[in-house]
C-alpha positions as CSV (number, residue, x, y, z in Angstrom):
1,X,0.0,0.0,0.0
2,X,1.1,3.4,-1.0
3,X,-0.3,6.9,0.4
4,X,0.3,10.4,-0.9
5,X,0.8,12.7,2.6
6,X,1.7,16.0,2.2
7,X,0.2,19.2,0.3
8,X,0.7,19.8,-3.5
9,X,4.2,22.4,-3.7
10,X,4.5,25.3,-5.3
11,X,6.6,23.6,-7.9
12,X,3.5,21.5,-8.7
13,X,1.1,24.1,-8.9
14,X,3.1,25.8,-11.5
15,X,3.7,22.4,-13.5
16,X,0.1,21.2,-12.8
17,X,-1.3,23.0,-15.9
18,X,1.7,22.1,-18.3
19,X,1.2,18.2,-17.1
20,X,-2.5,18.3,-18.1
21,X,-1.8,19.9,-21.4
22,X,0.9,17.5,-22.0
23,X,-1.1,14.1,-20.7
24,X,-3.1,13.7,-23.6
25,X,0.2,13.4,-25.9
26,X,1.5,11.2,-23.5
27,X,-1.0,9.2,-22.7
28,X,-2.2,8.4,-26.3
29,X,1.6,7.6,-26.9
30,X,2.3,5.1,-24.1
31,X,2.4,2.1,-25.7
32,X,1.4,-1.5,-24.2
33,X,4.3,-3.6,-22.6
34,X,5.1,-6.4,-21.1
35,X,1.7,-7.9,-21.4
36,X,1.0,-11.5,-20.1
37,X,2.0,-14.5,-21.8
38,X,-1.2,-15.8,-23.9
39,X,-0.8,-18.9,-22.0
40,X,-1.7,-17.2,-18.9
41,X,-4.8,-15.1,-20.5
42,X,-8.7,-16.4,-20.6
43,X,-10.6,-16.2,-23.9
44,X,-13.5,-15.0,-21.8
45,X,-14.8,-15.6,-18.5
46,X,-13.0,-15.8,-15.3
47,X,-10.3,-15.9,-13.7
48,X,-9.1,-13.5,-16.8
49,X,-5.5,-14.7,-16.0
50,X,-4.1,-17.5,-14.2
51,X,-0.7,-17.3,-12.9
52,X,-1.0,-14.1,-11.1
53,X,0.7,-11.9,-13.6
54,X,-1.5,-8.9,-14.4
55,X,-1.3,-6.2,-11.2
56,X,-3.4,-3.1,-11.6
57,X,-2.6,0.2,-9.4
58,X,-6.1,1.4,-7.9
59,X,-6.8,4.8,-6.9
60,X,-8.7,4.7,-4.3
61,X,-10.2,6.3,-1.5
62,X,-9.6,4.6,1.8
63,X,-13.6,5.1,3.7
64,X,-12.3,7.1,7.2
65,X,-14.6,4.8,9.2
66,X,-12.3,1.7,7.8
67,X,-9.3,3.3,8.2
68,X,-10.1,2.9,12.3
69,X,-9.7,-0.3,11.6
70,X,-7.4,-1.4,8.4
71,X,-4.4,0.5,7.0
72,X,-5.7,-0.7,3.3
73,X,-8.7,-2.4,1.3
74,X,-5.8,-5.6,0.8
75,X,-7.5,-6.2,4.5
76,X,-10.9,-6.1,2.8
77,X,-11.9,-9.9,2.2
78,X,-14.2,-8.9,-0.7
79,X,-11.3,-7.0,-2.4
80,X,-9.3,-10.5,-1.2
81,X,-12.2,-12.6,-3.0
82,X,-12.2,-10.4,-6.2
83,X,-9.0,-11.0,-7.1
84,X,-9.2,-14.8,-6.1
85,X,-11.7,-15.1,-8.7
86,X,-10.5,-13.0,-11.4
87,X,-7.0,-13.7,-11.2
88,X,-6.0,-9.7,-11.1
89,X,-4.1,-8.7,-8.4
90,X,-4.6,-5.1,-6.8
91,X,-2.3,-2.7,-5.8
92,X,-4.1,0.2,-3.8
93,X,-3.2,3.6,-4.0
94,X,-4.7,5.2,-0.9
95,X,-4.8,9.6,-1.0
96,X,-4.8,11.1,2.6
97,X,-8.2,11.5,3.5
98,X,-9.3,15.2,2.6
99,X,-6.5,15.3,-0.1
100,X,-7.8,13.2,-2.3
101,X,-7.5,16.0,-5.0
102,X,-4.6,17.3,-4.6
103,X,-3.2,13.8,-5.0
104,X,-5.4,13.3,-8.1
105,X,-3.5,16.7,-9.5
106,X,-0.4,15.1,-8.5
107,X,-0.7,12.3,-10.3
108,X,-1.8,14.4,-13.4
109,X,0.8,16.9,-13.1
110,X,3.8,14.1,-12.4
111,X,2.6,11.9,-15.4
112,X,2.7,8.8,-12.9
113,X,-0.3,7.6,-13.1
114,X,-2.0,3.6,-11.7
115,X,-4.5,1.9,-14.2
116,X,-7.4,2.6,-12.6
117,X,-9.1,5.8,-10.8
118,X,-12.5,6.3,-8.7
119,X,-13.3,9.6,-8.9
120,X,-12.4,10.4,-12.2
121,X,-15.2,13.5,-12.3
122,X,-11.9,15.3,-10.2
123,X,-10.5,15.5,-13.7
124,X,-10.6,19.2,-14.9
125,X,-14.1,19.2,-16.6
126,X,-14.6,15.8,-15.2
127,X,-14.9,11.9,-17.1
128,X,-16.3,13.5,-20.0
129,X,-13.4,15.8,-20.6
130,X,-10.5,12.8,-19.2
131,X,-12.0,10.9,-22.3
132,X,-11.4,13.9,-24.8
133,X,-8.0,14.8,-23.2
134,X,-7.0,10.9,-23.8
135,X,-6.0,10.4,-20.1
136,X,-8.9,8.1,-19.7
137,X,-9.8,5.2,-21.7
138,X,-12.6,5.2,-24.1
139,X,-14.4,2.2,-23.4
140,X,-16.5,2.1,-26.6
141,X,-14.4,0.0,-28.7
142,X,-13.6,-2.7,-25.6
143,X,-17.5,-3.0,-23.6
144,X,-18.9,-5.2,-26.0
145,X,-16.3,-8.0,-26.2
146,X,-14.8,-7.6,-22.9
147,X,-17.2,-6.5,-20.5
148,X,-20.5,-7.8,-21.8
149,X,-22.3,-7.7,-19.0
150,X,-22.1,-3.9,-18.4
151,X,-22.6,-3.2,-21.9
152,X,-25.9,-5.3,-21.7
153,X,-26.7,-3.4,-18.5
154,X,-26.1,0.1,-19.6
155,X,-28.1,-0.9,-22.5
156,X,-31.0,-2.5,-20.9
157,X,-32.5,1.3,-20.4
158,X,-32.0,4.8,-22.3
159,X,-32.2,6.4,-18.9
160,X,-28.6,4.5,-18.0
161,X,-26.9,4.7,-21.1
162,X,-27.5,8.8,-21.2
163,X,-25.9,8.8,-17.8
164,X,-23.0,6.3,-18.6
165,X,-22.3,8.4,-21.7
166,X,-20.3,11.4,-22.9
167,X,-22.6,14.3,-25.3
168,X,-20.3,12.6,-28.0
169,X,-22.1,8.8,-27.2
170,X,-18.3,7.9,-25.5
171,X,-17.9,5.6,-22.8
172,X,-16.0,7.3,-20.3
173,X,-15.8,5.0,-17.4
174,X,-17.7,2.2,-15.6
175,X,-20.7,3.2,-13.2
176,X,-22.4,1.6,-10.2
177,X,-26.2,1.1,-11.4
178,X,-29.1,0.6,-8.7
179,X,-32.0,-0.8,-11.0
180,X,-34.2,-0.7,-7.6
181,X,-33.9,2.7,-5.4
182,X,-34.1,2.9,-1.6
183,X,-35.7,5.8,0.3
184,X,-34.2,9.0,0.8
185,X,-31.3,9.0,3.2
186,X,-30.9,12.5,4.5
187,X,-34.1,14.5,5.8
188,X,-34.9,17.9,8.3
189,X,-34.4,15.9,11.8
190,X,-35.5,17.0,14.6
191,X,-35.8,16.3,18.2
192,X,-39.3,15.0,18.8
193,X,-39.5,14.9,22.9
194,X,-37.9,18.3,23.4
195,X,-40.6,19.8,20.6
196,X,-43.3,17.0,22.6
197,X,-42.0,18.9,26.1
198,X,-42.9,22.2,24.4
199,X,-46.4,21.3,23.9
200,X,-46.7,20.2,20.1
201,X,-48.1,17.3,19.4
202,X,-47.1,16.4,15.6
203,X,-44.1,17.2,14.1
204,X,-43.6,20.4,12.0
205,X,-44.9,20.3,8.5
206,X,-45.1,24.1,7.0
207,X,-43.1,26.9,7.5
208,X,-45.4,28.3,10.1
209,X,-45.4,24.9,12.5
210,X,-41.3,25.6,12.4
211,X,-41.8,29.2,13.1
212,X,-43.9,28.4,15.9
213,X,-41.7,25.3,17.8
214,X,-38.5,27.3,17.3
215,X,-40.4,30.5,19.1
216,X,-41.0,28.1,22.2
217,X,-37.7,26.7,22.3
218,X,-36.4,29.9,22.0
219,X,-38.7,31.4,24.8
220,X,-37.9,28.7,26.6
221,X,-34.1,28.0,26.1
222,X,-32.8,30.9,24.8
223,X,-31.2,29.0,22.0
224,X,-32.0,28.8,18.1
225,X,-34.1,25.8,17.1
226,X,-32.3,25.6,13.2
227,X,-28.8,24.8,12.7
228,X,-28.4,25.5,8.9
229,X,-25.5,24.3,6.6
230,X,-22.5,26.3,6.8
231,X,-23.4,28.5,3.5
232,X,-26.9,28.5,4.4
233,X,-28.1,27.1,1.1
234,X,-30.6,24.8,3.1
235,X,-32.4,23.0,0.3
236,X,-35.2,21.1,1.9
237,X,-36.1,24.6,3.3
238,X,-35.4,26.6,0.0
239,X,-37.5,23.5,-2.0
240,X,-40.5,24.9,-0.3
241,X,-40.2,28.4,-2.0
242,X,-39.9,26.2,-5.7
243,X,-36.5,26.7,-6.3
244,X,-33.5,24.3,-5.9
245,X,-30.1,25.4,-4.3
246,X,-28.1,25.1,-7.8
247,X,-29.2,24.3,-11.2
248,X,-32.6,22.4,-11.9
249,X,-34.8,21.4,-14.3
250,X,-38.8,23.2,-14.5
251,X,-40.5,21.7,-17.2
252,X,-37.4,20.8,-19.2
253,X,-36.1,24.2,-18.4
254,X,-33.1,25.0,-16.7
255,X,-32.6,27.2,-14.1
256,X,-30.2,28.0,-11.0
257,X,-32.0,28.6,-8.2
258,X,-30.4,31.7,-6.1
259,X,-30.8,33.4,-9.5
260,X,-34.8,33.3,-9.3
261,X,-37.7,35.1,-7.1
262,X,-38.1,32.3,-5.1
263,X,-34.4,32.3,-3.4
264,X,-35.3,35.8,-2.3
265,X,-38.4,34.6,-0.7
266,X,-36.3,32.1,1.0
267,X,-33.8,34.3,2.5
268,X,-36.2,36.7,3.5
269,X,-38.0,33.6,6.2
270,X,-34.6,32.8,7.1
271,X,-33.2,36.2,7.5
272,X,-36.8,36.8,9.9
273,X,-35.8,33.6,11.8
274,X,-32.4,34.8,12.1
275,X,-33.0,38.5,13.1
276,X,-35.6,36.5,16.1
277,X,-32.7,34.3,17.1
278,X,-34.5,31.1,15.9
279,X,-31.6,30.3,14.0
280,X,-28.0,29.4,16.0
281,X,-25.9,32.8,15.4
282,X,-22.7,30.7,14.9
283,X,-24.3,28.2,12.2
284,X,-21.3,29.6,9.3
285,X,-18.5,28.8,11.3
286,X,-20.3,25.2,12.6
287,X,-18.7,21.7,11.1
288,X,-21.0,18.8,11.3
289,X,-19.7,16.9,14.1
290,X,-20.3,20.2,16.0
291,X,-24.0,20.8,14.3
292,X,-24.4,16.9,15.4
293,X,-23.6,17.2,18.7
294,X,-25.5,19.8,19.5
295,X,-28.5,18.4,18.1
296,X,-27.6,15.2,20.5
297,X,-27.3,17.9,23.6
298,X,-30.6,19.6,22.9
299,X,-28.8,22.4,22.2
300,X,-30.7,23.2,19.0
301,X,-33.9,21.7,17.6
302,X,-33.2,21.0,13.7
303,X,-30.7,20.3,11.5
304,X,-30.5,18.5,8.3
305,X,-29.0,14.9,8.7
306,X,-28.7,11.3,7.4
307,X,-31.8,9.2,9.1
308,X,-30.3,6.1,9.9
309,X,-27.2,7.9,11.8
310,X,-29.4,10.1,13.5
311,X,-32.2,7.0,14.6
312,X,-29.4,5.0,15.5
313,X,-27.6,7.4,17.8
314,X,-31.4,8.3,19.3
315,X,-31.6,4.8,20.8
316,X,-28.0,4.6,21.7
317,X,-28.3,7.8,23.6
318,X,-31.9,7.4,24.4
319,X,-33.0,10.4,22.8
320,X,-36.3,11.3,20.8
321,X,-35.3,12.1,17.3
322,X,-37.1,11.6,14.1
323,X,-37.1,12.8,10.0
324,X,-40.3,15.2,9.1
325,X,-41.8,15.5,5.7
326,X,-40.1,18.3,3.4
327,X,-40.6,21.6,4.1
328,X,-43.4,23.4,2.2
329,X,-45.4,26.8,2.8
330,X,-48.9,25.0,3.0
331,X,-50.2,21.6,3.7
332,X,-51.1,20.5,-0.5
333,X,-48.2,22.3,-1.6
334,X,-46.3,20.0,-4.4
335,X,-42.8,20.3,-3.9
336,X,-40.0,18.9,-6.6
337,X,-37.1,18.4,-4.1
338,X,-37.1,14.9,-3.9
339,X,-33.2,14.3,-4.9
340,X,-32.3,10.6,-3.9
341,X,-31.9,7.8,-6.3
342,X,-34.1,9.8,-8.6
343,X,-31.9,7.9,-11.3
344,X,-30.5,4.2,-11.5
345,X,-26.9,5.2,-12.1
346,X,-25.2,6.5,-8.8
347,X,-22.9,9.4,-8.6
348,X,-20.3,7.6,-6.0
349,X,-18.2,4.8,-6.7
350,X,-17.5,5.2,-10.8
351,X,-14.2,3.9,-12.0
352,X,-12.2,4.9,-15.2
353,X,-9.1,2.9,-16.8
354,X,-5.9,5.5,-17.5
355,X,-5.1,5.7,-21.0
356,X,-1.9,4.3,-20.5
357,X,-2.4,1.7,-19.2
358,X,-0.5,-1.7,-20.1
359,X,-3.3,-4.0,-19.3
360,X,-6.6,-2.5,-21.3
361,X,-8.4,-5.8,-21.8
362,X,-7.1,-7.1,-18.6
363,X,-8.6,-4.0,-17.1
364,X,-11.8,-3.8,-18.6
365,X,-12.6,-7.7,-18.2
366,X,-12.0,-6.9,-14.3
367,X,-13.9,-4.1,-14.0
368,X,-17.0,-6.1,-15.7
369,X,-16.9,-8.6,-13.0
370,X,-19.1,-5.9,-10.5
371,X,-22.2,-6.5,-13.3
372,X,-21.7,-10.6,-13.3
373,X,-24.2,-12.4,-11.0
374,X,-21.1,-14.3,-9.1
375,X,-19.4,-10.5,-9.3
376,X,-22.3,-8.4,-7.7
377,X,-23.0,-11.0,-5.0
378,X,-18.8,-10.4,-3.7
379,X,-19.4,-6.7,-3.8
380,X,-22.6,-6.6,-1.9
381,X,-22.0,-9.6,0.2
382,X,-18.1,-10.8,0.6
383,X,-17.3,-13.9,0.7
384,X,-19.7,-16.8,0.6
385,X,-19.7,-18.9,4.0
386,X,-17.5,-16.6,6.0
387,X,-19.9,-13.1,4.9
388,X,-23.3,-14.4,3.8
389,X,-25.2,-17.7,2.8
390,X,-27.1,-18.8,0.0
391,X,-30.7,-18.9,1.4
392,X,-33.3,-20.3,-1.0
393,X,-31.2,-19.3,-3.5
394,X,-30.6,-16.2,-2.3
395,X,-27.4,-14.4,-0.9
396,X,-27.8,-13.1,3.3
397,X,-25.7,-11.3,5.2
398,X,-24.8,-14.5,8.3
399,X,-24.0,-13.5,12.0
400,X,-20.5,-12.7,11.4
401,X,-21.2,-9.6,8.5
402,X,-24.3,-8.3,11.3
403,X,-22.9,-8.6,14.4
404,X,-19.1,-9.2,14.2
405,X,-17.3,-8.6,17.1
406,X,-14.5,-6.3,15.8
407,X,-16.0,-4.1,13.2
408,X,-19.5,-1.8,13.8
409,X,-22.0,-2.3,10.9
410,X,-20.9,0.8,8.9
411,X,-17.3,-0.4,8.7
412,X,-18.6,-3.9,7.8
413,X,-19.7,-1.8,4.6
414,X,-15.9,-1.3,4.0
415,X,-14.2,-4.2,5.9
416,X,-15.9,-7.2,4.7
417,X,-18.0,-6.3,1.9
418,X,-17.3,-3.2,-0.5
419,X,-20.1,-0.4,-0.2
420,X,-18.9,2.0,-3.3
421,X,-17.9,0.5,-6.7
422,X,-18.3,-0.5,-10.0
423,X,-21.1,-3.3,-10.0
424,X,-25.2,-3.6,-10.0
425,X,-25.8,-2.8,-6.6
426,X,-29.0,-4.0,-4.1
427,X,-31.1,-2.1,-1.7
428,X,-29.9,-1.5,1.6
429,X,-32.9,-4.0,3.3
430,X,-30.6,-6.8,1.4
431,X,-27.3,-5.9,1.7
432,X,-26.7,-3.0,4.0
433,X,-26.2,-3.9,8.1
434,X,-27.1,-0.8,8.9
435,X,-30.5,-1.4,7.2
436,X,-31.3,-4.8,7.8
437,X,-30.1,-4.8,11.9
438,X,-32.8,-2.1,12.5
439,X,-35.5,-2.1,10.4
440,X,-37.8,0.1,11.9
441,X,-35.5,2.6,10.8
442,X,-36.0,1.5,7.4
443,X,-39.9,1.5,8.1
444,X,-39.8,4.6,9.1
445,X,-37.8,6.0,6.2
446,X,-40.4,4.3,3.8
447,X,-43.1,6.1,5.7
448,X,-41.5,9.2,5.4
449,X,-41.0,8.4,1.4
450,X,-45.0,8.0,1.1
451,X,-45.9,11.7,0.3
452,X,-48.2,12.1,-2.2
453,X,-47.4,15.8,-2.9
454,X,-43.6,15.6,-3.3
455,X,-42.3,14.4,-6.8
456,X,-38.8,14.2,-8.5
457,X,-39.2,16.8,-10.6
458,X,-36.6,19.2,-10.5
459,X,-33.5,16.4,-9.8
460,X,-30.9,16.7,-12.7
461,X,-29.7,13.6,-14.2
462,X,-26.1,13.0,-14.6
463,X,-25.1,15.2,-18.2
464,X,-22.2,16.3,-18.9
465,X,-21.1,20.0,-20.6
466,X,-20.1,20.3,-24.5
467,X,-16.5,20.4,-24.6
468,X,-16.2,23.9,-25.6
469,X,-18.2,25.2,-22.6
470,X,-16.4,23.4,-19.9
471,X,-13.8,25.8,-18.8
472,X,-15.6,28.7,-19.5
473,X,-18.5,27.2,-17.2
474,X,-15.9,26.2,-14.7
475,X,-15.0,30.1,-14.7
476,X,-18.6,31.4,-14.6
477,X,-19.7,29.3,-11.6
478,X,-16.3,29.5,-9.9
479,X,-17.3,33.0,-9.5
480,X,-20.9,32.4,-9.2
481,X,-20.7,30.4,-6.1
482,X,-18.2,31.9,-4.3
483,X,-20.7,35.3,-4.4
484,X,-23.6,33.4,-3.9
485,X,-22.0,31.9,-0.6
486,X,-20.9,35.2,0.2
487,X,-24.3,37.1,-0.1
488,X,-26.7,34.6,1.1
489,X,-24.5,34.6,4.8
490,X,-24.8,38.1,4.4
491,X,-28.5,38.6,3.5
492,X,-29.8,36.0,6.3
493,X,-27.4,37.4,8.8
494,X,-29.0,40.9,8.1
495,X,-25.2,42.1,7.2
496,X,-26.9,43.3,3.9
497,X,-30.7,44.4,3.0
498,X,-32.1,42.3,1.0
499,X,-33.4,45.6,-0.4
500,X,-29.8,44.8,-2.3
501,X,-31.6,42.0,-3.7
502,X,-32.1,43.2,-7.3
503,X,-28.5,44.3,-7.1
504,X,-27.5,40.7,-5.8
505,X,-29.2,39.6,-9.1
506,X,-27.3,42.1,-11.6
507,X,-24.0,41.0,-10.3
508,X,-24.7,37.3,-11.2
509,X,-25.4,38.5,-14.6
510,X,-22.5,40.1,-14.9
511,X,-20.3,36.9,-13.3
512,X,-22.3,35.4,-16.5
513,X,-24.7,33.2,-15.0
514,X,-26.9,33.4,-18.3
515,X,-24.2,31.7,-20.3
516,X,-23.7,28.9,-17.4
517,X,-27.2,28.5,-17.8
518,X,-27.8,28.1,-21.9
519,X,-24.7,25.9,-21.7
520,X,-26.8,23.7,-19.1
521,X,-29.7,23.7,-21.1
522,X,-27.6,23.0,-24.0
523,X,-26.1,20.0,-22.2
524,X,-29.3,18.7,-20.8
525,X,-31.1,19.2,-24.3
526,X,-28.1,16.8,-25.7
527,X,-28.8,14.7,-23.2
528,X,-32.7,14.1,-23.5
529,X,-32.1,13.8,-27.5
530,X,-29.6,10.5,-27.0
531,X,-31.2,6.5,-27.1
């Protein structure tokens, strides 16, 4: 196992942009060497080779609850069981947690690069543009004879193949695909016996019930009921005033959210909850962990968080906490926020193959593995008889993955199965510890997901920009962001009017938040017009 400590130099910085000019010269240049003997090779199936010759360099985040507990994933007995039965050995490249792109850079700007990479959207421009550039492989002329079980899968539905694709039909990389979605993970929590000791019965709904349980908390505490993200872009909150937090789709059109009425609608509730000290003054300088254990203290009443930590850590700590329904101005609303698994290909866990790599067929053959029956079943489940059981014919976590006496059931994720990757992934109530140890968490999340007036509606799917609008796009919303952070703090925090609200508006035009948007709907329009 390798790690890259350390922060990128000076000297790197000021190569970094010669390195990714130069890549794509190099990289297309590289030829193959020192391949295996044919002996050792597999006409199809697996193991691919069969004397242990073919080692490919992974780069690949270590998960920071594993590394409590294992230096690398060569501990992981999935990743052990993989390259049992494919015959590929691995070789993990683990970045310093937190510096996971400045080692990605590195690696770009050093030319020294593994064979394969998850993450590649940390490419300038992302997959797409790695493709372009000739750092990443284009998969196109290899899926159909080597990994024909992912080209089958990506084909199987024109929703997946316009998210596995490039706007140019390329295959930039393999994806993990969830054919059948779970319920939204992350929800407004809040803590239901300290709002039951106020005198509410139900849990807050519209804008006026949290208005109304953070004025009791705060008569009676003296504390603000809300802790908001740290650039107070709450978007379950700002969902309720119609808009999204970033770019979204209404009606096929696109549009970015702090650019339209309803953002200033939203910052004028939050600004009137701030100025009454219903929201907690320090929220922009609060991390998580500090936003989480104040919510555990009672120190606030609200904050937005991941329902099966927060469930989990309520009966640990013996706490009342539970999710509420989105957000909305008035019971009947229809809201579009719903954001979570609105599409079967998942953001996390996608995998490219460097261009210059020696072992392209080896490499795409290994990577198909995750889509095979026997493949799927070692991601999601380990290792047959020491992990899980075939029970009528069907894989189950055994004692050891759900209650093992080392590991908690969020490292098992990491430890003995692997959680994020390229493969056709399950629902957590069949694979996940977390899920199947308590499922009345999971019932309660599936309660939560059965509201008739909330809908999908605005989620983006996974496009990607025309070449010749990346950088200029990167530019634009560099800018764009950075202002919007900067203003929204200032506008809820009363440090600006929002009588400066029109003004707020001209200087996103001027950053050239138009252009970022046609490009978008030029993207998106690409997108909807490929089968």
């Amino acid at each position: 196992m390798s790690r890259f400590t350390g922060k990128v130099s000076k000297a790197f910085i000021l190569i970094l942009l010669i390195g990714i000019c130069a890549v794509s010269a190099w990289a297309s240049g590289n030829s193959a060497s020192a391949a295996p003997s044919a002996a050792s090779v597999t006409a199809s199936g697996y193991p691919i080779v069969t004397d242990g010759s073919v080692t490919l360099k992974y780069f690949l985040g270590l998960n920071p609850v594993a590394s409590k507990y294992i230096r690398s994933y060569d501990e992981n007995l999935a990743f052990q069981e993989l390259q049992k039965k494919t015959g590929i050995k691995l070789s993990f490249i683990h970045p310093v947690a937190g510096q996971e792109a400045e080692a990605f850079n590195m690696m770009i700007a050093s030319q020294d690069l593994p064979d394969l990479i998850e993450g590649p959207e940390r490419y300038r421009g992302g997959e797409a543009a790695g493709v372009r550039d000739g750092v990443f492989l284009e998969l196109t002329p290899y899926v159909q004879q080597y990994a024909p079980d992912y080209y089958k899968m990506i084909k199987s539905d024109p929703k997946i193949w316009r998210d596995v694709t490039t706007p140019e039909n390329l295959l930039p990389a393999f994806y993990q695909i969830k054919p059948v979605s779970d319920p939204a993970l992350m929800r407004i929590m809040v803590r239901d016996d300290l709002i039951k000791d106020l005198g509410f019965n139900n849990l807050p709904v519209t804008i006026a019930d949290y208005t109304a349980i953070f004025k009791a908390y705060k008569d009676k505490t003296g504390k603000g009921g809300l802790i908001p993200v740290e650039n107070g872009r709450e978007k379950y909150f700002i969902g309720a005033y119609n808009v999204f937090p970033n770019f979204y789709k209404d009606n096929g059109k696109i549009k970015f959210g702090p650019y339209e009425a309803g953002y200033r609608a939203y910052l004028q509730q939050f600004a009137d909850w701030y100025k009454l000290g219903y929201i907690n003054n320090d929220f922009p300088s609060l991390k998580n962990p500090q936003r989480q254990s104040m919510f555990q203290q009672g120190d606030t009443l609200a904050i937005n968080g991941g329902i099966d930590n927060f469930l989990i850590w309520a009966k640990d700590l013996k706490i009342g906490t539970m999710p509420t329904l989105y957000p909305r101005i008035n019971m009947g609303d229809k809201l579009h926020v719903y954001d979570w698994e609105v599409y079967p290909v998942k953001a996390e866990g996608k995998v490219a193959i460097f261009n210059n790599t020696k072992y392209k067929t080896e490499a795409v053959r290994f990577l198909n593995y995750g889509y095979t029956t026997e493949g799927s079943i070692v991601y999601d489940f380990g290792v047959e008889g020491v992990t899980y059981n075939m029970v009528n014919g069907k894989p189950q976590l055994n004692d050891f993955a759900l209650n093992n006496p080392e590991y908690p059931p969020e490292a098992v994720n990491y430890i003995l199965k692997i959680f994020h990757g390229p493969k056709v992934t399950r629902t957590g109530i069949e694979c996940n510890p977390n899920t199947i140890l308590f499922p009345d968490v999971f019932a309660i999340k599936q309660q939560f997901a059965q509201d008739p007036d909330v809908d999908s509606d605005f989620t983006l799917p996974n496009y990607s920009l025309a070449a010749d609008d990346v950088t200029r796009a990167g530019k634009i919303m560099t800018d764009v962001n950075t202002y919007v952070d900067e203003m929204t703090l200032k506008f809820i925090t009363g440090a600006e009017p929002l009588s400066r609200f029109d003004a707020y508006i001209a200087q996103l035009k001027s950053y050239g938040i138009e252009d970022a948007i046609a490009m978008n709907q030029k993207a998106f329009d690409n997108y909807m017009s490929k089968n």
